[in-house]
N, C-alpha and C positions, 0 to 999 in steps of 0.2 A: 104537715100531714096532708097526705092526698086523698080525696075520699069519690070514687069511681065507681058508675055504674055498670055491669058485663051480665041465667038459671041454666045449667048445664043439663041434656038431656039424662041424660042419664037417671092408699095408701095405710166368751171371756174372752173379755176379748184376747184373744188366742194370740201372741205374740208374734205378730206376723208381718212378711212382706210381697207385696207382688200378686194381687186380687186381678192378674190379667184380664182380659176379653175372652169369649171365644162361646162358651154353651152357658146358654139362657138354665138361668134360675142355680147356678152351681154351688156348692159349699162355699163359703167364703173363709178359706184357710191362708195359710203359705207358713213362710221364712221370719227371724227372727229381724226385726227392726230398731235402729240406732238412734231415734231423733227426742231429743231431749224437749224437756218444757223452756220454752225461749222467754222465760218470766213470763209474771202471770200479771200483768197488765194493771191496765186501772179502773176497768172493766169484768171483766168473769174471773178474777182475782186468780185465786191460788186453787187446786184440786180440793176437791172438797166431793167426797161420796155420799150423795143424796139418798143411798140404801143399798140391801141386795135386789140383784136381779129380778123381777117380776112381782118384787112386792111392792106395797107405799114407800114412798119416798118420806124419809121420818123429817124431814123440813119442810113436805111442800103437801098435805093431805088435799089426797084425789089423787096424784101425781104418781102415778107407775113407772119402776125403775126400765127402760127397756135396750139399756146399754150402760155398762158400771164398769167396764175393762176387764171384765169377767170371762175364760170360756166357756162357761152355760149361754151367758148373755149372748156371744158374737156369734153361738149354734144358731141362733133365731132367725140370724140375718143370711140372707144370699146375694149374689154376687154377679151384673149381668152387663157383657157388653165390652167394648172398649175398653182404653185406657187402664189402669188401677188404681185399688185400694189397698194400703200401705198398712197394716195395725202393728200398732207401735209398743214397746217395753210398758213406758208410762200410763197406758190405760187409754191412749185416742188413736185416734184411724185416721189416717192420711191418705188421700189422693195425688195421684203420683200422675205420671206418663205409663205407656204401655202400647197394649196393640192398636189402631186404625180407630176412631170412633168415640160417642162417648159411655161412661159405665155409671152403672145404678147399683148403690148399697142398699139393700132394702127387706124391710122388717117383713118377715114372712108369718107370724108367727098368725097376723091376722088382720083385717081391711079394719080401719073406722070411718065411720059418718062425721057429726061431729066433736071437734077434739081440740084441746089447747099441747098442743106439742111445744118443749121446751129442751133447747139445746145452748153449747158452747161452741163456737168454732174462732178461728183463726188464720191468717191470712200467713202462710208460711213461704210465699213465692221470696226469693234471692237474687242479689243485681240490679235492686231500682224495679223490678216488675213485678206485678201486684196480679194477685193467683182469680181464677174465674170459676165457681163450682157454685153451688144451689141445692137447696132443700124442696124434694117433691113431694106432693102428697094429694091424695083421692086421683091417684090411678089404678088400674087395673095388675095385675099379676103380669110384667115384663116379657111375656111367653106370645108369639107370632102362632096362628092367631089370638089377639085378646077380644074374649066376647064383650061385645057393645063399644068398641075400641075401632074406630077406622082410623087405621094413622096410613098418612101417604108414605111414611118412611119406613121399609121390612125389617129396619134392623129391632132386635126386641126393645131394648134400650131406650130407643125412643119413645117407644108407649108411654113413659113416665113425661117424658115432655110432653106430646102431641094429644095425650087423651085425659094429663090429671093436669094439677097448676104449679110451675117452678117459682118460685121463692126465691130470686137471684141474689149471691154473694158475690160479690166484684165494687171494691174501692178502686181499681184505677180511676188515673185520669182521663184518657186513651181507651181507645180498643170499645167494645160494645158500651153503648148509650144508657144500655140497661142499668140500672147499680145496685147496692145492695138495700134489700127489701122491697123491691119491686117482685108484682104479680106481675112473671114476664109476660111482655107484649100484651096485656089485658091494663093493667094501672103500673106504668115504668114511672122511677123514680131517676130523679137528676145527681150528679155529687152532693150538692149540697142537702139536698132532701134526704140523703142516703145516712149523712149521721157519722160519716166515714172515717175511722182509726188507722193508724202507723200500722205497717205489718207488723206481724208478732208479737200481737195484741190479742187476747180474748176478748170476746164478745159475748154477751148473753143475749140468745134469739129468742122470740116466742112467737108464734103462728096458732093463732085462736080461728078456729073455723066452727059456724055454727050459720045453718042452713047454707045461704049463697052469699054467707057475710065472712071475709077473710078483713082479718087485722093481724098487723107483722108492730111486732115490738122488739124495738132493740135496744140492749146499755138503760131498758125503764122507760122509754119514750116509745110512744107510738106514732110510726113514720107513717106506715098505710095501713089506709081501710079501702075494700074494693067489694063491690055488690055483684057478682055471677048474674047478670041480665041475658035474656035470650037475644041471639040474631048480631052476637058482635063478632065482627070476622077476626080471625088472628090480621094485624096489620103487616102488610107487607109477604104475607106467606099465605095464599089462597090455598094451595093445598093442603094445611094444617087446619083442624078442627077447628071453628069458632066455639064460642061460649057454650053453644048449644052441646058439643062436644065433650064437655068437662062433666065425669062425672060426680054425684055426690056421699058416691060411699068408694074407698079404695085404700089403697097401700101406702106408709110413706120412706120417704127414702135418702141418701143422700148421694149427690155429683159426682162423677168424677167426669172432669172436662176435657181434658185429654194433650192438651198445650205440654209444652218443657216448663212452662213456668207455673201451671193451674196444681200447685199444691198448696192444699187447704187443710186444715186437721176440725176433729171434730170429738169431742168427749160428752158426758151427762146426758144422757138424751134420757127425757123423761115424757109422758104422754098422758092426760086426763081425757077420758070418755066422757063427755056429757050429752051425750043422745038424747038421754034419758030425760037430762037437764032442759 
């Protein structure tokens, strides 16, 4: 476990395929999708319906259902940027290729402060390569300009990078350093910190945020904890917001990375508000 210090001035399913790029904030519909459950691991097991849509989760009390393979559920969500999102017969959403850049699935329904978000996902890349996508959260609304949001990059999409905190999912061996359950470029994790499964494996993720304290648990184990400290530069990208940059109420969302190979799927997404708490 990596534990890091970084306070930010300041995130049915409709049977579908091909959540393209192009205009900020769009429906996130399409075409019908073919990609079956590649077993269900040894890990986030078998499907298993945590409830309907927007109510408690009858397994996990506090836990609001905010993605059930439903399409009341997938209406919540919009669809921005690059690449795409795939939604599938079986009830998960896949990130596919697409147009130039990369694309944000993202829960529109309403920002949280903080929150224990709790999903499923799965490394569905084919041919020995291992898919690259990420869970964002406490950004702003995807939309040029976003208020309190300076991102040096115009595309909307990037907001969710440059202004909230990605959550990286990437088991490669290869290719970015980053791997899964790192608070990118703020507390990165190595492979073996990463905790990292066989493609086409489920995973259960959880992402506890409460004040500027982020902890990322995966498969039951918690890999990182990371402290949001004022004045830490993003490393290596000067014109990317530092710490001071992040804020602390916003949207959350999921990847799409935009490679031939960065197909990821993603089912249960469930969300506790504890602000209050």
């Amino acid at each position: 476990m990596r534990k890091l210090i970084a306070l930010p001035a300041g995130a049915a399913l409709i049977a579908a395929i091909a959540l393209p790029g192009g205009a900020a904030g769009q429906p996130a519909s399409g075409k019908d999708g073919r990609h079956g459950d590649r077993g269900g691991g040894h890990h986030g097991g078998g499907w298993k319906h945590q409830g309907k849509c927007g109510r408690e989760s009858r397994r996990e009390p506090g836990y609001v259902v905010i993605f059930d393979g439903s399409r009341r559920c997938f209406e919540q969500w919009r669809y921005t940027g690059g690449a795409s999102m795939n939604l599938q017969r079986d009830g998960t959403v896949q990130s596919g290729a697409g147009a130039p850049g990369l694309g944000v699935l993202w829960f529109k329904a309403r920002p949280y402060g903080d929150f224990s978000l709790r999903l499923q996902f799965r490394d569905d890349a084919t041919g020995g390569a291992r898919a690259n996508s990420g869970v964002q959260v406490r950004f702003p609304a995807p939309k040029s300009p976003a208020p309190g949001c300076d991102a040096a990059n115009g595309e909307p999409a990037w907001i969710a990078v440059q202004c909230g905190h990605e959550i990286q999912i990437n088991d490669g061996v290869g290719g970015d350093a980053r791997k899964t359950g790192s608070i990118y470029g703020f507390a990165d994790l190595d492979s073996a910190e990463s905790k990292p499964t066989p493609a086409g494996v489920w995973n259960d993720l959880e992402i506890t945020v409460v004040g500027q304290t982020y902890t990322v648990t995966r498969n039951g184990e918690v890999i990182n904890e990371f402290v949001n400290e004022p004045g830490i530069p993003f490393p290596g990208r000067p014109d990317d917001p530092g710490s001071d940059g992040r804020g602390l109420v916003g949207y959350v969302g999921l990847q799409a990375h935009g490679a031939p190979q960065d197909i990821a799927s993603f089912r249960n997404v469930r969300i506790r508000d504890i602000s209050a708490e």
